[in-house]
C-alpha positions in Angstrom: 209.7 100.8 200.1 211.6 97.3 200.7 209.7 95.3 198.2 209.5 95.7 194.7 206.3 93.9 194.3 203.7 94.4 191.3 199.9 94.7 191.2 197.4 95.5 188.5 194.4 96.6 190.7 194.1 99.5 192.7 192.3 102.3 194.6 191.1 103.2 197.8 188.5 102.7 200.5 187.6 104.2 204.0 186.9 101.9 207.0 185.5 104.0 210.2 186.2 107.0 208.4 189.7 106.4 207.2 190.5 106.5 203.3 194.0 104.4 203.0 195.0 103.1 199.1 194.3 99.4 198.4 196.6 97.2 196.2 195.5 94.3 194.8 195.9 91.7 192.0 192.5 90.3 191.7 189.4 92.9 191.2 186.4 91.1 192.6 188.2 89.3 194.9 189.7 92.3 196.8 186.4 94.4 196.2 184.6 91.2 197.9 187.3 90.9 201.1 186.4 94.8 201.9 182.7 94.8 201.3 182.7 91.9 204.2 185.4 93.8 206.2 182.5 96.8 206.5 184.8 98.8 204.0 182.7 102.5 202.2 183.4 104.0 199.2 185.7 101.2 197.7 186.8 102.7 194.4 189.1 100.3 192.8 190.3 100.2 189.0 191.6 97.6 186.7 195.4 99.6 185.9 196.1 97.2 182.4 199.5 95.8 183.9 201.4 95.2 186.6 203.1 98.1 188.7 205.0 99.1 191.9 203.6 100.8 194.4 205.1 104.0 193.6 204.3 103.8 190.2 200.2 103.1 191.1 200.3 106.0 193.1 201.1 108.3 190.7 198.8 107.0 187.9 196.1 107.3 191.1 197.2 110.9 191.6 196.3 112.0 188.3 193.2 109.6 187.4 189.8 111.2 187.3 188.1 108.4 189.8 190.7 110.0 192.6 190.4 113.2 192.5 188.4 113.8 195.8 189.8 115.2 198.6 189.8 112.2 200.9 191.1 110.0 198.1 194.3 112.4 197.2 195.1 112.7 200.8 195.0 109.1 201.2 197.4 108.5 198.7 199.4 111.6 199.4 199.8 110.0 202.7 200.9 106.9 201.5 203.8 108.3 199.2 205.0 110.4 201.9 205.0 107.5 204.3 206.1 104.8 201.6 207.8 106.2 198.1 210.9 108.0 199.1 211.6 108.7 195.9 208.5 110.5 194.9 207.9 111.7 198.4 209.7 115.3 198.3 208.2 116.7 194.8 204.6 115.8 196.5 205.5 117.7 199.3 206.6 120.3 197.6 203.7 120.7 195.6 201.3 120.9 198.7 203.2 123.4 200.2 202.9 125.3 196.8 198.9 124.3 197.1 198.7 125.8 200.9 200.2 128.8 199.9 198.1 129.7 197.1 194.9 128.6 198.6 195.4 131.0 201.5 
């Protein structure tokens, strides 16, 4: 990532069946902009400071609210895309998942 911008509110939502992570600095007001963009399952949370986007994504990881399937891929997907630095131990440990699952 380019930027080292902070936030203190994040998550995810799905719009038409797409689950992507959602950073914000203002609660309601993000939670209200994707209720009227015909956002589902918007599951945002209040992090108690401000923090890059690689650092969000791995408190996200590990929270109990994001534990679903479509909400770890979501953010998987983003830190593979996004967070160079973080991106090969999270490969890594889905291949290790695959593997064991089969």
């Amino acid at each position: 990532m380019a930027t080292s911008k902070t936030f203190s509110v994040a998550g995810t939502s799905s719009l038409n069946g797409v689950t992507k992570v959602r950073f914000a600095n203002d609660f309601v007001g993000r939670f209200k902009i994707l209720a009227k963009n015909g956002h589902e399952d918007i599951n945002l949370i209040e992090l108690g400071g401000e923090y890059t986007k690689a650092e969000i994504c791995q408190v996200l990881m590990q929270h109990e609210a994001f534990q679903d399937e479509a909400a770890q891929t979501a953010i998987t997907d983003f830190v593979v895309r996004n967070c160079k630095s973080m991106a090969a131990p999270v490969v890594e440990a889905e291949e290790t998942e695959e593997v064991t699952a089969s």
